[in-house]
C-alpha positions as CSV (number, residue, x, y, z in Angstrom):
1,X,26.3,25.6,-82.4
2,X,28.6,24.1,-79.6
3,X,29.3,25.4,-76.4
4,X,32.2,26.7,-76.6
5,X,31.4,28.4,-80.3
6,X,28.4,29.8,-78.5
7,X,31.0,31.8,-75.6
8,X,33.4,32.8,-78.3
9,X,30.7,34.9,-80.0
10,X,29.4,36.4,-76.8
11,X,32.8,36.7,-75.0
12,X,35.0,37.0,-78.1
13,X,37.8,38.5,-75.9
14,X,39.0,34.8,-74.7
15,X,40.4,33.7,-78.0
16,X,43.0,36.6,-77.8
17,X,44.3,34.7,-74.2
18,X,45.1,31.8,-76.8
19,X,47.6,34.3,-78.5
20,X,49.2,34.8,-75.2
21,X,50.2,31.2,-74.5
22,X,51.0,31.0,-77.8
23,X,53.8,33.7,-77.7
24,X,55.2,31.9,-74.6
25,X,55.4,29.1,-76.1
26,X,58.1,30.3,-78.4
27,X,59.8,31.6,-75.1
28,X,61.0,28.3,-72.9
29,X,58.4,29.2,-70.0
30,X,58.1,26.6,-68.3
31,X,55.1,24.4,-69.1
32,X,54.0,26.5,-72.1
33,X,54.9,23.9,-75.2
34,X,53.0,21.3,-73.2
35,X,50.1,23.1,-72.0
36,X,49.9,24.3,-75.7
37,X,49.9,20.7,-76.6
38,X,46.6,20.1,-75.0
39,X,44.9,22.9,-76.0
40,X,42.8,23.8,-79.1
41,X,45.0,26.5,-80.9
42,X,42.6,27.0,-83.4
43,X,41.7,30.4,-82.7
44,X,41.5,33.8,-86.0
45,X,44.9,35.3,-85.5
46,X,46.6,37.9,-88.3
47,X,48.9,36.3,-90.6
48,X,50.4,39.1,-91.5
49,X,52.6,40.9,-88.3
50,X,56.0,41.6,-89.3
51,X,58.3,39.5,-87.7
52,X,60.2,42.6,-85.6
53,X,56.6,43.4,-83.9
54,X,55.9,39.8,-83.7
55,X,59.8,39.9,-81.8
56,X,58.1,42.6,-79.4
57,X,54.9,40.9,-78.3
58,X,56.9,37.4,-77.5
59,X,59.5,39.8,-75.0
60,X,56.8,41.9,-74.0
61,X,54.0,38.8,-73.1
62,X,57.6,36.9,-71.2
63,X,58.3,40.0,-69.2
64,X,54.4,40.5,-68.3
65,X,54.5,36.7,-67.9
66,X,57.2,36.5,-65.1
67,X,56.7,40.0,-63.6
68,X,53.2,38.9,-62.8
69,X,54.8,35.7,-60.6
70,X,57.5,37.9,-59.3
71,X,55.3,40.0,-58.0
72,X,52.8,37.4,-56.4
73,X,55.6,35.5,-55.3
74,X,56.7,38.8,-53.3
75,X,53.4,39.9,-52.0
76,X,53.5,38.2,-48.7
77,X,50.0,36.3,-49.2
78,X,49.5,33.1,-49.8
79,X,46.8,32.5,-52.4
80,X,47.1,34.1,-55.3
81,X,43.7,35.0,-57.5
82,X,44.8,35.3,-60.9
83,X,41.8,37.3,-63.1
84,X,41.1,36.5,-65.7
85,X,43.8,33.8,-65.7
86,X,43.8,32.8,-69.2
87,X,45.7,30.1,-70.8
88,X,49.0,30.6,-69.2
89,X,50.9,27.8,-67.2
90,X,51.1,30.9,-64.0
91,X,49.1,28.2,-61.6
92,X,51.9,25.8,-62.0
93,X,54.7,28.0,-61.5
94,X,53.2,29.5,-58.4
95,X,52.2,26.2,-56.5
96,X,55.5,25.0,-57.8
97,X,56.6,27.9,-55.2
98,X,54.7,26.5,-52.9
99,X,51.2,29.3,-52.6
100,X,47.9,28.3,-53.2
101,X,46.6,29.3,-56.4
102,X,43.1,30.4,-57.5
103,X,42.2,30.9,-61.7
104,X,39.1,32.7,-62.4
105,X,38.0,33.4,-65.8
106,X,35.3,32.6,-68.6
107,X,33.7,29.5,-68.8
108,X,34.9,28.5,-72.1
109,X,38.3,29.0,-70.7
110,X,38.4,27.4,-67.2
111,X,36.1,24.0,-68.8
112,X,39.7,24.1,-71.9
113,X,41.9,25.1,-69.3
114,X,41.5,23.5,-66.3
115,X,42.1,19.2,-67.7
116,X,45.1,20.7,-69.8
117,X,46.6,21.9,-66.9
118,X,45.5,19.4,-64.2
119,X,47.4,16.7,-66.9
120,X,50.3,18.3,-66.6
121,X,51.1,19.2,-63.1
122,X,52.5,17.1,-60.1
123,X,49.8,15.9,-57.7
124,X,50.9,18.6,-55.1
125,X,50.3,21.1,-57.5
126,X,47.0,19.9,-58.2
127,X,46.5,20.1,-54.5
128,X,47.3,23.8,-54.7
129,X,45.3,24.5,-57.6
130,X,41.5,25.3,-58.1
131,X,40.0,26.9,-61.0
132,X,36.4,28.9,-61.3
133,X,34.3,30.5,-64.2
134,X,33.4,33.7,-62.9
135,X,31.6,37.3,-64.2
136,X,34.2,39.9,-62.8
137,X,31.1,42.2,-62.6
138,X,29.7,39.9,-60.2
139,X,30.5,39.7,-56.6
140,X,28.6,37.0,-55.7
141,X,30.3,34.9,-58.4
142,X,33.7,35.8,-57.4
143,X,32.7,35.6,-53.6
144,X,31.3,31.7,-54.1
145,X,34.7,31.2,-56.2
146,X,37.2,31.6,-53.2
147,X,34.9,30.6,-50.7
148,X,37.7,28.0,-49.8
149,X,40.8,30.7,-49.7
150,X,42.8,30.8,-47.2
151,X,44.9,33.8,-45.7
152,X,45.3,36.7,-47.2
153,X,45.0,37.1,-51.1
154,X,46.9,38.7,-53.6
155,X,44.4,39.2,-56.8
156,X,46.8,39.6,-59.7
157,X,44.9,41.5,-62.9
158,X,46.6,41.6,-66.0
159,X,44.8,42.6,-69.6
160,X,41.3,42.7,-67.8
161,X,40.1,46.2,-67.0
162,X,40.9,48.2,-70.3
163,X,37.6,46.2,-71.9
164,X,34.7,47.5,-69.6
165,X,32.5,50.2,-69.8
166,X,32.0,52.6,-67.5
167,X,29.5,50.4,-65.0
168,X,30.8,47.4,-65.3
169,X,34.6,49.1,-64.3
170,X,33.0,50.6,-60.9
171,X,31.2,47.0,-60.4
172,X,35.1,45.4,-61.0
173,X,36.3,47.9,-58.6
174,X,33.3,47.9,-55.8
175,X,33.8,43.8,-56.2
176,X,37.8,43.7,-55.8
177,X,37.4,46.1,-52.6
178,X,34.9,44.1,-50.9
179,X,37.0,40.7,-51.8
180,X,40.3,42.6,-49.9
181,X,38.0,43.4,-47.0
182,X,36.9,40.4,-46.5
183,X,40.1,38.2,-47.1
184,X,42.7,40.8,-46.8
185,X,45.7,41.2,-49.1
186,X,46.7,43.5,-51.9
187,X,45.3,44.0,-55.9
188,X,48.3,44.3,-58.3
189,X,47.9,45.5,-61.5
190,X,49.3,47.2,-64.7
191,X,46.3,47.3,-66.5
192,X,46.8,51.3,-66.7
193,X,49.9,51.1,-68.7
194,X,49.8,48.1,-69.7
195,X,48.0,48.8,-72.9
196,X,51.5,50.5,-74.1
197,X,53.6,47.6,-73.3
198,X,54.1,46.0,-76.7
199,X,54.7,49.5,-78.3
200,X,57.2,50.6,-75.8
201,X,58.9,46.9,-76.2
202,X,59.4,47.4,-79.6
203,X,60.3,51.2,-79.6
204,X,63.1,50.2,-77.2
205,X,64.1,46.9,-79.1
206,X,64.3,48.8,-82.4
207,X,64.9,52.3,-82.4
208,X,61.6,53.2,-84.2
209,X,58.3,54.8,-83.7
210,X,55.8,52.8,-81.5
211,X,53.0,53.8,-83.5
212,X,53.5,50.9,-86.1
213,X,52.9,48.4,-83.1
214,X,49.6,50.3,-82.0
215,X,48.4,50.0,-85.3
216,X,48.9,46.9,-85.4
217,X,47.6,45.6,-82.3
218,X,44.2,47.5,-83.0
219,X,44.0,45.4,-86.7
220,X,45.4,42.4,-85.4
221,X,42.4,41.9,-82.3
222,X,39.7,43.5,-85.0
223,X,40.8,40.3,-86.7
224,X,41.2,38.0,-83.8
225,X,37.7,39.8,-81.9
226,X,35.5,42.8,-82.8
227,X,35.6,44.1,-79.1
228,X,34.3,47.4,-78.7
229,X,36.8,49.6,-76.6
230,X,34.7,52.0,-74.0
231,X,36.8,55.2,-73.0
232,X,37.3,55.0,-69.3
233,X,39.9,56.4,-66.9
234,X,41.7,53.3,-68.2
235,X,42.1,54.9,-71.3
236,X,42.4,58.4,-69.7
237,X,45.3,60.2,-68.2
238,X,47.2,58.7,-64.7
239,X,46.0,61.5,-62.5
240,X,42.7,60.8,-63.8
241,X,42.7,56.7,-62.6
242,X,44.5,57.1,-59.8
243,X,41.9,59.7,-58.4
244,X,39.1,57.3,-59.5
245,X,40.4,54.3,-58.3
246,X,41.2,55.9,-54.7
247,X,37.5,57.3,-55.0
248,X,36.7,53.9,-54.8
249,X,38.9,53.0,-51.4
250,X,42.6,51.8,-53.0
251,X,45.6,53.4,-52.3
252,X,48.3,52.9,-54.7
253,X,51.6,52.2,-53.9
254,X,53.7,52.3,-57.4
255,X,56.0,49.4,-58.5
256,X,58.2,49.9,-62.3
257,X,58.4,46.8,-64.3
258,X,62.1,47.7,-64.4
259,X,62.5,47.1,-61.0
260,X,61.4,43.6,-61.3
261,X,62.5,42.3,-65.0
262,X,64.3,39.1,-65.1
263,X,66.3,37.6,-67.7
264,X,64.3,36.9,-70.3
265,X,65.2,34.0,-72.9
266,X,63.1,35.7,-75.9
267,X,66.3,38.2,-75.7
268,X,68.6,35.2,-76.3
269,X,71.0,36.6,-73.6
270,X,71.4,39.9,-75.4
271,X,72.2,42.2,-72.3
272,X,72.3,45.5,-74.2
273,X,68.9,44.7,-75.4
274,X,67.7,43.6,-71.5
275,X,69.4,47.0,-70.7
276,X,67.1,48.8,-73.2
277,X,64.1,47.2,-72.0
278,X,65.2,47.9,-68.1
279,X,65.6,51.9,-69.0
280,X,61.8,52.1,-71.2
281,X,59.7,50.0,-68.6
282,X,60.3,52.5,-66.4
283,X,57.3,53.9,-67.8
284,X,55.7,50.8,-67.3
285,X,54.0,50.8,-63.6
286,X,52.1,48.2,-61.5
287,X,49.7,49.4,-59.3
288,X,50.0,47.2,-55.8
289,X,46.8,48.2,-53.9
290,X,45.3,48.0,-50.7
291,X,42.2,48.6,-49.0
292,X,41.3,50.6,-45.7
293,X,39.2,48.4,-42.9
294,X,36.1,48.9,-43.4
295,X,32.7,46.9,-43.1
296,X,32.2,44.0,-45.7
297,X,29.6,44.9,-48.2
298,X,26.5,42.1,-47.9
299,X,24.6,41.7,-51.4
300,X,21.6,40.0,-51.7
301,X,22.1,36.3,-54.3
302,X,19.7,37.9,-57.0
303,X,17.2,36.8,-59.2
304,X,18.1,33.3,-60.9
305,X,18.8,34.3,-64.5
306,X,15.5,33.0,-66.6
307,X,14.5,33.7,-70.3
308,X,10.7,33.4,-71.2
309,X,9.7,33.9,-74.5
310,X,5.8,34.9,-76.1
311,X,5.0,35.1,-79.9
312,X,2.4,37.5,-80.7
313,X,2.2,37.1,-84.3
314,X,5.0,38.5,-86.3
315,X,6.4,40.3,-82.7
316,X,8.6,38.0,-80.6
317,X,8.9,39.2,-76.3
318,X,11.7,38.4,-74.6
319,X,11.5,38.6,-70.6
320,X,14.5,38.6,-68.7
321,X,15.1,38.1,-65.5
322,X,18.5,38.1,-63.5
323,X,21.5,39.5,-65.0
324,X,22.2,39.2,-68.6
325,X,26.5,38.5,-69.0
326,X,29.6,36.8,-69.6
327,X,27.5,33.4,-68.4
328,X,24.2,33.9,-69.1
329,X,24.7,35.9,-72.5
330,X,25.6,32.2,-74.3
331,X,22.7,30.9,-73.1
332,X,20.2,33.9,-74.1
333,X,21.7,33.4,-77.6
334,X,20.9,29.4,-77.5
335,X,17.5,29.9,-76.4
336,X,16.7,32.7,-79.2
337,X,18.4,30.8,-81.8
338,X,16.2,27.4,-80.4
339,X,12.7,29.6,-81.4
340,X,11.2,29.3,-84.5
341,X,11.6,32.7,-85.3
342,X,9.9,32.8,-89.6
343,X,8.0,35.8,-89.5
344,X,9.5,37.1,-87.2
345,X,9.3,41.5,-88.1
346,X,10.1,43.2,-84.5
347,X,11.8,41.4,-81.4
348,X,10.6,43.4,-77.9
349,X,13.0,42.5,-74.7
350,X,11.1,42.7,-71.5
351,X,13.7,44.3,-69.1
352,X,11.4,44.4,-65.9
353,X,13.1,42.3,-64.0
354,X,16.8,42.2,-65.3
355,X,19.1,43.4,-63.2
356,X,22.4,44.1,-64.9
357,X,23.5,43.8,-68.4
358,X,27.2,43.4,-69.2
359,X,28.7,43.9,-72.5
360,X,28.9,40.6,-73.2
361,X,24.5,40.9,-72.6
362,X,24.7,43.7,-75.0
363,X,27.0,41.9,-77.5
364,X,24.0,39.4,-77.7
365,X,21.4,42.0,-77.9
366,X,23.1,43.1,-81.1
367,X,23.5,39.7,-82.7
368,X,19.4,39.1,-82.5
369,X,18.4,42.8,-83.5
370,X,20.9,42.3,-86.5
371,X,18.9,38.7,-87.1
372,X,16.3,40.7,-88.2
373,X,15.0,41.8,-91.7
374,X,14.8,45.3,-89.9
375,X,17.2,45.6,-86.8
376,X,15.5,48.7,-85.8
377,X,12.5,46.6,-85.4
378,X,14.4,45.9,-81.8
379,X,12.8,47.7,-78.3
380,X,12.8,47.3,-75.0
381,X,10.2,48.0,-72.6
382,X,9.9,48.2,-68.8
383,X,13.1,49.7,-68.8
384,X,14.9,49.6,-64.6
385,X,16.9,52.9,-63.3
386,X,20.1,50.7,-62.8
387,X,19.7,49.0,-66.6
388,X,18.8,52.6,-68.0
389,X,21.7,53.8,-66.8
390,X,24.3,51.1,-68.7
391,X,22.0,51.7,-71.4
392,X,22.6,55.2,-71.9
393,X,26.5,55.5,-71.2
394,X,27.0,53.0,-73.6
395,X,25.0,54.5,-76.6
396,X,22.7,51.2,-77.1
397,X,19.6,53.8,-75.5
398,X,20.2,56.1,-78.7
399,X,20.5,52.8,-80.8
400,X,17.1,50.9,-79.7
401,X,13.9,52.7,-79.1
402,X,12.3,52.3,-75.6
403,X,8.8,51.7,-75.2
């Protein structure tokens, strides 16, 4: 298996980004057709989404789209962190507008995205444009990522947090704090009621219940990736989030997509339907956040992700060491998939000295219990406080027996 088929089955999340440049493509955003052009396309997507909901998601993913670059434009920094940046043509349109733009995401997206986009852009946008895989969960990945920004930043987050789990949301959080501390800047992001937007889009475009669109989404990304969804404050009510997201050192100043919706050409200059939309994304709010001085959080580089693997007979150990995630879960599932594993009854995963597992880690921990004849033939042992913990508030403690 490829490289690239290898991140999709850890980090399935990234083929939905491809749906996303694909709606704008059908939307004259500038760029989109041609960045489309270069890019493999080739991703599952659901063939069968009425053509009114698919109406909703190309006006909803256009409004996002150019709010998002409003928004940075308007921010007062001058780098702009966009994460996860996905597949969208945003770092041409912003160093087009002269700031200095940063794309963090996956891998598999940054080593697709980055020659697409590089062939496309002027040289002085190249100039202003660098692009880094990163783990969200991990500050020292985002930290060596913008070690060459400039200024204050403006860290734009759009369709990112609603996919964590509990830990990983407070490491996003603790991570995005120490960042502002240490470069200044504000953290902008709808990802609290963002989840609603296509829903709302259509409801307001239509007339009709919402709940046709929900349904719809939740089928259409079981069919495009079977991602998990963790309940977190995400999920939960506002005063919920906003309490845990000051808890962790924010405070919120509120900003209506209404307030800054543009034309959009998806509405094919239909003003009563741009009115609609202005009067229902009032419910729609970005959170522009800012952090209180304070002292910049040092961390320790970690333990070099290694894999070491023992055969004892029909028992195959596994002894991790570093963090298991979005990067080093492809390669975990490489190296198992490289062991002659006939005979193989029980698989035992040495967790001694592991220091964080993402959901992406425990995405690949399910694929090799579920290569066995038995998967409840998979244990861990040597079990850490800080792993135990992820282990138990997200079930997989209940699931796997510890030895």
């Amino acid at each position: 298996m490829d490289k690239k088929a290898l991140f999709l089955e850890v980090n399935p999340v990234f083929a939905t980004a491809k749906g996303c440049l694909g709606l704008l493509m059908n939307t004259g955003v500038k760029g989109a057709k041609e960045l489309g052009s270069k890019i493999d396309m080739g991703v599952p997507r659901a063939t069968d989404t009425p053509p009114e909901i698919i109406r909703a998601y190309m006006v909803s993913n256009e409004a996002r789209y150019y709010i998002g670059n409003i928004m940075a434009e308007e921010s007062g920094c001058d780098t702009i962190v966009d994460l996860p940046c996905g597949y969208v043509p945003r770092g041409l349109a912003l160093t087009e507008s002269g700031k200095e733009f940063y794309g963090l995401d996956l891998p598999a997206v940054i080593e697709e995205l980055e020659p697409a986009i590089r062939e496309i852009a002027t040289s002085e946008q190249n100039d202003k444009m660098h692009f880094e895989a990163v783990d969200a969960t991990n500050l020292d990945s985002l930290r060596n990522a913008l070690k060459g920004a400039k200024g204050k930043i403006c860290i734009l987050t759009d369709g990112l947090l609603g996919y964590f789990n509990n830990p990983e949301l407070d490491s996003v959080l603790n991570n995005i704090r120490e960042l502002l501390k240490e470069h200044g800047g504000v953290w902008i992001t709808a990802d609290k009621f963002g989840t609603d937007l296509g829903a709302i889009t259509y409801v307001a475009l239509t007339d009709s219940d919402g709940e046709i669109v929900r349904q719809a989404m939740r089928s259409g990304g079981t069919k495009v990736a079977d991602i998990p969804i963790s309940h977190t404050v995400i999920h939960g009510t506002v005063s919920e989030a906003k309490k845990y997201f000051k808890e962790h050192g924010f405070e919120i100043e509120e900003v209506t997509y209404a307030k800054k919706l543009p034309q959009l050409t998806s509405l094919n200059d239909n003003s009563d339907d741009l009115e609609k939309l202005r009067k229902a994304y009032e419910s729609i709010i970005m959170w522009v956040m800012t952090v209180k001085d304070g002292e910049v959080k040092n961390t320790d580089e970690g333990k070099e992700f290694d894999v070491q693997w023992e055969r004892d007979g029909s028992t195959l150990v596994c002894k991790i060491t570093g963090r298991l995630d979005t990067i080093t879960g492809p390669e975990l599932l490489s190296e198992y998939r490289e062991q002659n594993t006939d005979g193989v009854q029980e698989i035992i995963m040495d967790l001694a000295d592991t220091e964080y597992i993402s959901s992406a880690g425990l995405r690949v921990i399910n694929i090799m219990s579920e290569s066995l004849p038995d998967p409840d033939e998979f244990r861990f042992k040597n079990v850490t406080e800080d792993v135990m913990d992820i282990l138990e508030v997200t079930g997989f403690a209940d699931v796997y027996e510890i030895i």
